[in-house]
C-alpha positions as CSV (number, residue, x, y, z in Angstrom):
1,X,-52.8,35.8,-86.5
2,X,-52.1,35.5,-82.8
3,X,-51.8,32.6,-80.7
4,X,-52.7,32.3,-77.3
5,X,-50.5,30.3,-75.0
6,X,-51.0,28.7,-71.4
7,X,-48.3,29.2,-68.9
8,X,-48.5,26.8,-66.0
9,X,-46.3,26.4,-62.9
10,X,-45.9,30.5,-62.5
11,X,-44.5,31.7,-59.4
12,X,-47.1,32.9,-57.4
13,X,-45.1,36.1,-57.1
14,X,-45.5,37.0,-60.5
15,X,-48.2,39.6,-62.2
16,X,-49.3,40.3,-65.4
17,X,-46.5,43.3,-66.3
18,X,-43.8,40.3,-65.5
19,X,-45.3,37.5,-67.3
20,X,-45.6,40.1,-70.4
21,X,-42.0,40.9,-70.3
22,X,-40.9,37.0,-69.5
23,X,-42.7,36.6,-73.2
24,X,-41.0,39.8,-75.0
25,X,-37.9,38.1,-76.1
26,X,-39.7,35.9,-78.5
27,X,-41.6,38.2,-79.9
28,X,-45.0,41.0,-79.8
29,X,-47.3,40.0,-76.9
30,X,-50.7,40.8,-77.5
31,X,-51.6,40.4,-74.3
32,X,-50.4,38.3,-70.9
33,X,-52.8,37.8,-68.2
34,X,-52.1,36.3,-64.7
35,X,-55.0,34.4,-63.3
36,X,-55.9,35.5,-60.1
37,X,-57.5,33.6,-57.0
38,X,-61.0,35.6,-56.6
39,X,-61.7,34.4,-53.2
40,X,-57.8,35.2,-51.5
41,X,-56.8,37.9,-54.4
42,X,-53.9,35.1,-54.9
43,X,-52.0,33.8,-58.2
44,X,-53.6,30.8,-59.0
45,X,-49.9,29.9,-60.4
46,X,-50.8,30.0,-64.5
47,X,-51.7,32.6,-66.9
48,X,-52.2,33.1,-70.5
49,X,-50.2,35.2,-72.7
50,X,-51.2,36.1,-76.7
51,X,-48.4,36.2,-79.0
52,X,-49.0,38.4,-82.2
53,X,-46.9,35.9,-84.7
54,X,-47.7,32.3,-85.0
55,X,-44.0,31.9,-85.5
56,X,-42.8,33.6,-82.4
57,X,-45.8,31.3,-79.9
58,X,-44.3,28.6,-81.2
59,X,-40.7,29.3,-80.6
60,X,-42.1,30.8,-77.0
61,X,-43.8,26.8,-76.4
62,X,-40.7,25.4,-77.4
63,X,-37.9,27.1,-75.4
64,X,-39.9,28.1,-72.6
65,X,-41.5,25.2,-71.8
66,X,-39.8,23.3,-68.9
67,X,-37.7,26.2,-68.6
68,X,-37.0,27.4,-64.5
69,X,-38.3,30.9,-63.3
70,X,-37.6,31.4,-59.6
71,X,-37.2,27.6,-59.6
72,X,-40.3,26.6,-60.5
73,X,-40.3,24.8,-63.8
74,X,-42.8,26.2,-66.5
75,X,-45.5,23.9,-68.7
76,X,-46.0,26.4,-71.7
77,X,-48.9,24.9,-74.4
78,X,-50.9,26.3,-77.0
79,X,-54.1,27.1,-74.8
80,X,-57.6,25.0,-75.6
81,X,-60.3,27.0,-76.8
82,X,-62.8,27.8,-73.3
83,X,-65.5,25.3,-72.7
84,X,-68.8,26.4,-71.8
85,X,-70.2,24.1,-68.9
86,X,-74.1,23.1,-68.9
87,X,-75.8,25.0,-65.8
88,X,-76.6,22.3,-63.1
89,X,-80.1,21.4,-62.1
């Protein structure tokens, strides 16, 4: 079953086809998604990516995480399921 990860402290330079192949070496990714700033078309500086093996997310969490990418230093974390937020009034 795949797990999705969040990726936080990404270079703002970095798209979705990068953060993919930053992810390859520890295994199948599902998908890898940088989120972007809809307002200024802008990395928002995290993304998420989905590992196909439970095994290979949780070797990605645990090597990559505080690991340095164009010296910025990467928070990696199994991501939290997405909240829906009650409409204001």
């Amino acid at each position: 079953m795949a797990k999705k990860l969040f990726v936080g402290n990404l270079p703002y330079s970095m798209n979705d086809d990068q953060l993919r192949e930053l992810f390859a070496e520890y295994g199948e990714v599902a998908s890898a998604s940088v989120i972007i700033d809809r307002a200024t078309g802008r990395s928002k500086g995290f993304g998420f990516v989905e590992l196909a093996e439970d095994a290979a997310a949780d070797a990605a969490i645990a090597k990559a995480d505080g690991s340095e990418v164009e010296g910025r230093r990467l928070t990696v974390s199994e991501a939290r399921p997405k909240t829906e937020f009650a409409p204001r009034d």
